[in-house]
C-alpha positions as CSV (number, residue, x, y, z in Angstrom):
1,X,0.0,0.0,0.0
2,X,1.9,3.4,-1.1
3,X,2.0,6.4,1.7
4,X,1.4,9.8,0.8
5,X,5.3,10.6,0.3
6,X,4.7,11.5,-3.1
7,X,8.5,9.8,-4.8
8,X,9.6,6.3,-5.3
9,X,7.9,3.6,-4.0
10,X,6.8,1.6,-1.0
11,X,5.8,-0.9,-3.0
12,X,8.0,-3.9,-3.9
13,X,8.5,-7.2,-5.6
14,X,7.2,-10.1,-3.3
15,X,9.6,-12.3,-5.6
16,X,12.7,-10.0,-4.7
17,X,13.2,-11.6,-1.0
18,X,16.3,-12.4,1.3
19,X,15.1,-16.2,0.9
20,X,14.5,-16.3,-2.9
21,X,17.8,-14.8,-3.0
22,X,20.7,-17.3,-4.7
23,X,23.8,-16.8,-2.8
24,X,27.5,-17.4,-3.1
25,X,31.0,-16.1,-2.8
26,X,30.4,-13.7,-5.4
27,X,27.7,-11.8,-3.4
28,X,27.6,-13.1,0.0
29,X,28.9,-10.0,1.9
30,X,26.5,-7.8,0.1
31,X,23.5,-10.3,1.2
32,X,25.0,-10.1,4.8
33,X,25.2,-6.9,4.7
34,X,21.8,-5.7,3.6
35,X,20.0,-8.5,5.9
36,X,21.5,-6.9,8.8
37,X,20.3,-3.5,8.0
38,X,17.1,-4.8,7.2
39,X,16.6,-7.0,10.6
40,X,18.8,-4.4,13.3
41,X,19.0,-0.9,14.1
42,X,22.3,-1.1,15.6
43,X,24.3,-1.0,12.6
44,X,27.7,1.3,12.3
45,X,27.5,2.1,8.6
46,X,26.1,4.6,6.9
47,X,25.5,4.9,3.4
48,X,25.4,0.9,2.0
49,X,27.0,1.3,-1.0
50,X,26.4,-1.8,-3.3
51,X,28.4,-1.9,-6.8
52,X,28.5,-4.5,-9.2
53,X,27.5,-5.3,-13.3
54,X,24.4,-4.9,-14.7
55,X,22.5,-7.8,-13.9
56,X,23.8,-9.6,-10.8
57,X,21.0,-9.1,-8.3
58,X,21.3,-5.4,-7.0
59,X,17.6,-4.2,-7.5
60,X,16.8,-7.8,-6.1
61,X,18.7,-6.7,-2.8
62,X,17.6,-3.6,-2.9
63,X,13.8,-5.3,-2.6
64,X,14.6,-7.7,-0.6
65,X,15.5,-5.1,2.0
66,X,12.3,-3.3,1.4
67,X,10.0,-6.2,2.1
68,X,12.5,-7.5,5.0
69,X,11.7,-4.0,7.0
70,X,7.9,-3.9,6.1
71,X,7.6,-7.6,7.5
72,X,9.5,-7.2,10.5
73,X,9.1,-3.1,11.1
74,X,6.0,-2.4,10.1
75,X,6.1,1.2,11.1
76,X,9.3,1.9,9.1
77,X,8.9,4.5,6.4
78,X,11.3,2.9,3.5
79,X,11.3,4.2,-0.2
80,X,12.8,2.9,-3.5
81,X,13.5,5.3,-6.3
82,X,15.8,5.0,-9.2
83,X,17.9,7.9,-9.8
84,X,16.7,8.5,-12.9
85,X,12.9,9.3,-11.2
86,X,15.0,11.2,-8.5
87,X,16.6,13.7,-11.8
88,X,13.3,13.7,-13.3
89,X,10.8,14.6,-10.3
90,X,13.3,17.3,-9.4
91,X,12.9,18.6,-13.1
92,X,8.9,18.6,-12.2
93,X,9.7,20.4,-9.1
94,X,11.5,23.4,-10.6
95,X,8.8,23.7,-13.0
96,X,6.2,24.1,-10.8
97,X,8.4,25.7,-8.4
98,X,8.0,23.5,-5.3
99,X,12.0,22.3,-4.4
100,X,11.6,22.8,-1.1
101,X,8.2,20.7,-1.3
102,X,10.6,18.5,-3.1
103,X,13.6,18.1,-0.4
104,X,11.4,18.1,2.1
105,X,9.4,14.6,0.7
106,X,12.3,12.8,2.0
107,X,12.3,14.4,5.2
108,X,10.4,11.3,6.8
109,X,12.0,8.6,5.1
110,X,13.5,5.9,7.7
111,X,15.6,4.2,5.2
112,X,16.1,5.6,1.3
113,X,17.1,2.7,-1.2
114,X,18.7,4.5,-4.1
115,X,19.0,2.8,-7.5
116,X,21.2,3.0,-10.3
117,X,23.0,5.9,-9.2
118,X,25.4,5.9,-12.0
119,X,22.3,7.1,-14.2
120,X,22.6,10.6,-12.2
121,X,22.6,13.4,-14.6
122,X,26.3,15.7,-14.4
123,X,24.9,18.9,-14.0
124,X,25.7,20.3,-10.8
125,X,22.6,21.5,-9.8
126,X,20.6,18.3,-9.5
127,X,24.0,16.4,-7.9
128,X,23.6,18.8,-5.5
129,X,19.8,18.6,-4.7
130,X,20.5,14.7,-4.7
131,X,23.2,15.4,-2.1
132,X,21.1,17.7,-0.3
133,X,18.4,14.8,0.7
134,X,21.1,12.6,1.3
135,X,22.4,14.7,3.7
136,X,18.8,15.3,5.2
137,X,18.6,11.1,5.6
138,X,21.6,10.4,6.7
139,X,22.6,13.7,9.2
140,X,19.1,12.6,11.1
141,X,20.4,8.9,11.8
142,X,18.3,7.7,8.8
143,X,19.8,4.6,6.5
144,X,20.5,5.0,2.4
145,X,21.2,2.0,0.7
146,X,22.7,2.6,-2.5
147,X,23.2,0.4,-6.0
148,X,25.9,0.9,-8.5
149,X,27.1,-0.5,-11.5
150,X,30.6,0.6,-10.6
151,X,32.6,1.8,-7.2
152,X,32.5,5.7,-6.7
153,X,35.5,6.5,-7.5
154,X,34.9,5.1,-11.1
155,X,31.7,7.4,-11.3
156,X,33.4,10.4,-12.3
157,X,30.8,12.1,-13.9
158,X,29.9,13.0,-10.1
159,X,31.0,15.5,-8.3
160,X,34.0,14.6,-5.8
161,X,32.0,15.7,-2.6
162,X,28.7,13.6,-3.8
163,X,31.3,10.5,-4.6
164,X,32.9,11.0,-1.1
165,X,29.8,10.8,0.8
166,X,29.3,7.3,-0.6
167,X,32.6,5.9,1.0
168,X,31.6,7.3,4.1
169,X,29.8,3.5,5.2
170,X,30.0,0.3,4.0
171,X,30.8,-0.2,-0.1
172,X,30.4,-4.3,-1.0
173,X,31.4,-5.7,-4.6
174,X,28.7,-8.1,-6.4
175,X,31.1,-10.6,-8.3
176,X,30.1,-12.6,-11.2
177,X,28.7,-16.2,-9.7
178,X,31.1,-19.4,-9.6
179,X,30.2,-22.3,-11.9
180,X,28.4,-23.9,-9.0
181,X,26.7,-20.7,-7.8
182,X,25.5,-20.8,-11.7
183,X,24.3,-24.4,-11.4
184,X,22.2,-23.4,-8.7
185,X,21.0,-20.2,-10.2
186,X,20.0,-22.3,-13.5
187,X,18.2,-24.9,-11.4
188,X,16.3,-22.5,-9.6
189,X,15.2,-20.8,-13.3
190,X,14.0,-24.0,-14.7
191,X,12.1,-24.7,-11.5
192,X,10.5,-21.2,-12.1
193,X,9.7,-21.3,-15.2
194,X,8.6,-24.9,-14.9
195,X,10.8,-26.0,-17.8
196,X,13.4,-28.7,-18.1
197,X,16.7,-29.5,-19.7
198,X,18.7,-32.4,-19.9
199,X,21.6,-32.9,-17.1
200,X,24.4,-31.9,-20.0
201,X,22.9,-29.1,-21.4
202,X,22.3,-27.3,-17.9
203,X,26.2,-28.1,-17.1
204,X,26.6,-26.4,-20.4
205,X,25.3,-22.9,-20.2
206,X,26.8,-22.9,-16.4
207,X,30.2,-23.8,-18.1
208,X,29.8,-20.9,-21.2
209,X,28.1,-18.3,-19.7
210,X,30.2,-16.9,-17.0
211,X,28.6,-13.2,-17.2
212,X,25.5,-12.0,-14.9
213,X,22.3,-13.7,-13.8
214,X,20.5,-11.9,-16.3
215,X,22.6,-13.4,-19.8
216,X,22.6,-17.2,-18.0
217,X,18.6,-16.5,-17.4
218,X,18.7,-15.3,-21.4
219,X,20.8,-18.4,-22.0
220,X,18.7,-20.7,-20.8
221,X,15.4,-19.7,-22.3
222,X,16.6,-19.4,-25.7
223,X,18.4,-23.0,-25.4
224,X,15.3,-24.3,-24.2
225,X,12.7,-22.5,-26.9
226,X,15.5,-24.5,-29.5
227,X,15.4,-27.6,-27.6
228,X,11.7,-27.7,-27.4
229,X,11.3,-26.4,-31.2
230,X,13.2,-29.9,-32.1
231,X,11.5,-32.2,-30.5
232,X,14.9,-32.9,-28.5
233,X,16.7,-34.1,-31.4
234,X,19.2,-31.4,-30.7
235,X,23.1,-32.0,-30.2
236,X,26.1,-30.9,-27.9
237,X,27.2,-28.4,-31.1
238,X,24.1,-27.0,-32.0
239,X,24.1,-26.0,-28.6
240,X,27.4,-24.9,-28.8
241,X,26.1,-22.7,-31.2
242,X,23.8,-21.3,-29.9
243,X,25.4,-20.3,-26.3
244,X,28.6,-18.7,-28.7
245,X,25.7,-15.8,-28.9
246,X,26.3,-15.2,-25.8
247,X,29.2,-13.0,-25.6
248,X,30.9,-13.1,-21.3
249,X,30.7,-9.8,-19.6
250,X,34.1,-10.3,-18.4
251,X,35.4,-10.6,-22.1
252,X,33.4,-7.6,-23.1
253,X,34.6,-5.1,-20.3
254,X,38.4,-6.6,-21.4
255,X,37.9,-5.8,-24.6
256,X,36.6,-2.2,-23.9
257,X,39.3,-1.4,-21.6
258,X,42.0,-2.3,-24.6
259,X,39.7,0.0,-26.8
260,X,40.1,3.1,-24.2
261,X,43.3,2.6,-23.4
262,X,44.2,2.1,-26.9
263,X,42.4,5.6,-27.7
């Protein structure tokens, strides 16, 4: 049921939980880490500042903490909003000339989960409203959890002040999963989606694709529409084939690091 603080959300994905959560090496600090916030109020760090690739579970944490504190603190005021609605609910509020309205929404928040800051526009002048409310949250004893796709110093479109803040708590890496953290993540899928696969095909995608949840999730439908489309007559190589589509994250972000550093 939404509030009546008019930006973000209260509202959030009964599928994004602590328990639905698939967790391994790559990402079991970050799950400690927001659990804790979610289920005590004795914590010592201030901001949260998660960072990792697109696609590795951030906005699933990020949910997970939301529904966490609604179940066990019912009276905690918690919001979600991606930065991008942040930027472009400011933009409304200079329009119809209401900032302070604006600032002053977050006022009550208990805990602020900020998404996708890295989507923050570079002008000064919303940075700075952004940094305002943070301030606001934070200076009151109030949590901010924040998702990145990449630590703060790499966000240099930022401002150094804004980027500072952020290292003021606790900042935990999202890694890509291990094969077996990927085994688990694919059976989980296919009990999801109430699909199967044969044994060597599953081992398969976990073995080739070795980038985030959401390309071994992409994987894994598209090897099953193919499967299905053949009535199972369908072969180690055209599988092969198939998951070669798949380009690794890791292999990408190599590649465009060469490119910049070879520009």
């Amino acid at each position: 049921m939404q509030d009546k603080l008019p930006y973000g959300t209260n509202e959030f994905n009964p599928s994004f939980t602590f328990d639905s959560l698939v967790t391994g090496k790559h990402n079991q600090l970050v799950r400690n880490a927001a659990h804790s916030l979610a289920t005590r109020t004795d914590l010592n760090y201030n901001p949260l500042f998660i960072f990792g690739s697109e696609g590795l579970g951030k906005t699933h944490i990020l949910h997970a903490v939301g529904n966490e504190l609604q179940k066990r603190f019912p009276e905690t005021v918690v919001r979600y909003i991606c930065a991008t609605d942040f930027v472009k609910h400011y933009i409304e509020a200079i329009q119809n000339d209401c900032v302070r309205e604006f600032t002053n929404g977050f006022r009550n928040l208990d805990v602020l989960l900020l998404d996708n800051i890295q989507q923050i526009k570079s002008g000064s002048l919303i940075q700075f409203e952004m940094l305002n409310v943070f301030n606001k949250i934070t200076d009151f004893g109030k949590r901010v959890v924040v998702a990145s796709e990449t630590e703060p110093t790499k966000l240099t479109h930022i401002a150094y002040t804004f980027r500072a803040r952020f290292q003021h708590g606790l900042m935990a890496e999202i890694g890509l999963p291990d094969a077996d953290t990927r085994m688990v993540l694919l059976r989980r899928k296919l009990e999801e989606k109430k699909i199967t696969l044969p044994e060597d095909l599953i081992t398969l995608i976990a073995e080739k694709c070795i980038g985030s949840v959401g390309q071994l999730e992409g994987a894994l439908v598209t090897l099953h529409v193919h499967y299905t489309e053949q009535n199972g007559v369908f072969t180690i190589d055209d599988a092969n084939r198939i998951l070669n589509l798949y380009e690794s994250d890791v292999e990408y972000e190599d590649n465009m690091s060469r490119d910049c550093g070879e520009g």
